[in-house]
PAKOL-434747 format. One line per 4 residues: number of its first residue (from 1); their letters; for each residue x, y, z of C-alpha. Coordinates in nm, 4 decimals. Last residue first. Layout:
PAKOL-434747
NUM = a = X/Y/Z  ...;
end
This chain:
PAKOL-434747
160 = xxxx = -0.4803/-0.5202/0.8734  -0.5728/-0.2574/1.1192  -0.4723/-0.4275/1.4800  -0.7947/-0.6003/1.5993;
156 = xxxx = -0.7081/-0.5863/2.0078  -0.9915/-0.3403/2.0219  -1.1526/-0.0784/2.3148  -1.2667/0.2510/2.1826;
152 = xxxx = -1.4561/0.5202/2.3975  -1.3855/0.3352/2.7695  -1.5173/0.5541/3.0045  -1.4254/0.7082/3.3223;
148 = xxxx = -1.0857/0.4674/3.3440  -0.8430/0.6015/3.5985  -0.5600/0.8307/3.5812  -0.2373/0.7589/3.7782;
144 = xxxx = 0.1064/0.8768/3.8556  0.3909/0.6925/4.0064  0.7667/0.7809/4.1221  1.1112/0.6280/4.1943;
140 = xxxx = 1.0569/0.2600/4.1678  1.2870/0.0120/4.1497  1.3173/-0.0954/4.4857  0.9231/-0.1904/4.4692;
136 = xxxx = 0.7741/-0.0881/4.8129  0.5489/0.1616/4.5247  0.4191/-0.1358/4.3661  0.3469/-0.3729/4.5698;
132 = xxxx = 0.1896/-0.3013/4.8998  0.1035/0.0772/4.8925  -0.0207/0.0820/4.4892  -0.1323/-0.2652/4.5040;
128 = xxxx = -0.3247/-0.2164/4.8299  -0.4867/0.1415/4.6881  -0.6327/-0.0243/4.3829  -0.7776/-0.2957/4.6437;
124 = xxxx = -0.9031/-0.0488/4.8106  -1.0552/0.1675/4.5006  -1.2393/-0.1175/4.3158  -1.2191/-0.4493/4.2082;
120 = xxxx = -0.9101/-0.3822/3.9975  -0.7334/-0.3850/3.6626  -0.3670/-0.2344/3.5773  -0.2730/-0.1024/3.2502;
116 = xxxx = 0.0883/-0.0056/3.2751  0.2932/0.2706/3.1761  0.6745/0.3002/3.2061  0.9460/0.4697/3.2283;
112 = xxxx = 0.8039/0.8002/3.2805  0.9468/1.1774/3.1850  0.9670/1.0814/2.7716  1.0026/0.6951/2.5954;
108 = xxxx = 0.7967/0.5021/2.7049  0.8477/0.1122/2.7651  0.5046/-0.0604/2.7912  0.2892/-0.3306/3.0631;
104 = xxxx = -0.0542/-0.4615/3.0144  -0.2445/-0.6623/3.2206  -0.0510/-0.5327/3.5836  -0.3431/-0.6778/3.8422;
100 = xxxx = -0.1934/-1.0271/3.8258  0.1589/-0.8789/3.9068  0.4177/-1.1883/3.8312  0.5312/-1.0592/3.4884;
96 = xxxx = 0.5735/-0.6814/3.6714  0.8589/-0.8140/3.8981  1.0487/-0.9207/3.5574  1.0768/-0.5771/3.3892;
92 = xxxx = 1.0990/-0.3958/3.7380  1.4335/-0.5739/3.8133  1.5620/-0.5715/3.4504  1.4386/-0.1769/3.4192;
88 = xxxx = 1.6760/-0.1294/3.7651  2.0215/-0.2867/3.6662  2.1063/-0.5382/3.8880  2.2808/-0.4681/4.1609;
84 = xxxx = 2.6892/-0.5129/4.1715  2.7795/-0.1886/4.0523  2.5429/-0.0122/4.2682  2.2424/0.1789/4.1004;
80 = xxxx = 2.1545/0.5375/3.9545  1.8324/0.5984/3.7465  1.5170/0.5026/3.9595  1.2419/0.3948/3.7783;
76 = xxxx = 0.8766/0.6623/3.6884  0.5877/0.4782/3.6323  0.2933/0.6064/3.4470  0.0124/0.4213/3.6018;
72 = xxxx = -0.3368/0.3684/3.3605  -0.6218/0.2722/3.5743  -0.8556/0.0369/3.5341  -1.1864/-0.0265/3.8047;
68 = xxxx = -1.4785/-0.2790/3.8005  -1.3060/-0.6249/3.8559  -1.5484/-0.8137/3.9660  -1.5450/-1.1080/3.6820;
64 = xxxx = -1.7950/-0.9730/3.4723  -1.6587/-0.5960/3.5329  -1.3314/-0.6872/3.3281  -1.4739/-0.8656/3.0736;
60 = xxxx = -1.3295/-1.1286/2.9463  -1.1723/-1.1623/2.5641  -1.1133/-1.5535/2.4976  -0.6984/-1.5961/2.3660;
56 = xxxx = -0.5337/-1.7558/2.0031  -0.2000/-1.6395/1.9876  0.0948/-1.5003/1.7824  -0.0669/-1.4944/1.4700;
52 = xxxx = 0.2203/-1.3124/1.2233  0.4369/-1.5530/1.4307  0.5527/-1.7520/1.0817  0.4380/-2.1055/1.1845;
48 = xxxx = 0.0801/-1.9267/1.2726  0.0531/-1.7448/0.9346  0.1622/-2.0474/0.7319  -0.0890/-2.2601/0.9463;
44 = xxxx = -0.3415/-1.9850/0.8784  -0.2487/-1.9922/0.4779  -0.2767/-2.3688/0.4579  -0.6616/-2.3693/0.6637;
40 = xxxx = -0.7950/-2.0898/0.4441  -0.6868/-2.3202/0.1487  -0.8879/-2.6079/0.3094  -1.1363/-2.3680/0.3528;
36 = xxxx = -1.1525/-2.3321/-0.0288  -1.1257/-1.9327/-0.0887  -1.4048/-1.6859/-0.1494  -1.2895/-1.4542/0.1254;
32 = xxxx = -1.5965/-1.4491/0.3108  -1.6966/-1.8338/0.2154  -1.3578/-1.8988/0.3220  -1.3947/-1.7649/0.6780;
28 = xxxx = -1.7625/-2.0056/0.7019  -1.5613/-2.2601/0.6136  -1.2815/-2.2108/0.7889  -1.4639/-2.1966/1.1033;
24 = xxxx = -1.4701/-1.9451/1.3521  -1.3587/-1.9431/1.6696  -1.0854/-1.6588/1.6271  -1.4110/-1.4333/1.5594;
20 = xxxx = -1.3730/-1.0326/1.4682  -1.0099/-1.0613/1.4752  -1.0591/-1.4019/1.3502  -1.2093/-1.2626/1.0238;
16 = xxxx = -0.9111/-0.9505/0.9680  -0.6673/-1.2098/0.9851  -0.8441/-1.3555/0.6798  -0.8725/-1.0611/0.4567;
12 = xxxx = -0.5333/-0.9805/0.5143  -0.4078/-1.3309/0.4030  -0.6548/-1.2999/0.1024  -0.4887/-0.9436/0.0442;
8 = xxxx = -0.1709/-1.0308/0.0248  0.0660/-1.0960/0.3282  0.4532/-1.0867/0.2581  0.5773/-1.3760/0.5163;
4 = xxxx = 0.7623/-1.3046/0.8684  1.0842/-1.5260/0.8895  1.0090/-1.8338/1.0730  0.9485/-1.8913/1.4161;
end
């Protein structure tokens, strides 16, 4: 990756169109931003090569696919270890990449450690993670959750 470019507002103007539609075509991106879409093209590829677009991805659904119930765990680590263990954020850290259910994982600062996004069917198989996986984790110390009522806002378009 290359060192991250100055974007001007054509560059801005584009990132903002495949927020709203990373299928769309150039041509139809440089008819919003009244550039060529070749030139669309060249600044995308710059923008790629560069990491400010990390990925291309399809948004599902949650409920379309069964899974009707997201909670939000604060997650609280043990502090103390062994010498010779690993250090407990490295051992959580890389258990969490191989939870399906964890979609979304961050480092707080404050009481809890941690706070992850974590998608469901429902209730028992909210309760099987919890009892099976997470909280049999050495790592972890402590867990509280709040579950999705409503979702008010829900983006990945970060303001550009």
């Amino acid at each position: 990756m290359s060192e991250l470019p100055a974007l001007d507002k054509l560059d801005k103007a584009i990132l903002r169109c495949l927020q709203q539609n990373g299928r769309e075509t150039y041509d139809v991106i440089g008819q919003e931003v009244s550039l060529s879409s070749s030139a669309v093209l060249r600044r995308v590829k710059r923008m790629e090569e560069a990491g400010v677009i990390d990925r291309y991805v399809a948004l599902v659904r949650p409920e379309a696919v069964g899974l009707g119930l997201t909670a939000y765990l604060n997650v609280r680590l043990e502090k103390h270890t062994e010498s010779h263990k690993r250090n407990p954020m490295d051992v959580f850290r890389a258990s969490v990449q191989a939870w399906p259910e964890v979609v979304e994982c961050a480092s707080l600062t404050g009481d809890m450690d941690y706070l992850l996004r974590v998608v469901v069917q429902d209730m028992a198989h909210y309760s099987r993670f919890i009892m099976d996986t997470l909280l049999k984790h050495p790592s972890v110390q402590d867990c509280k959750t709040s579950f999705v009522l409503d979702r008010v806002k829900a983006t990945t378009a970060v303001p550009v």
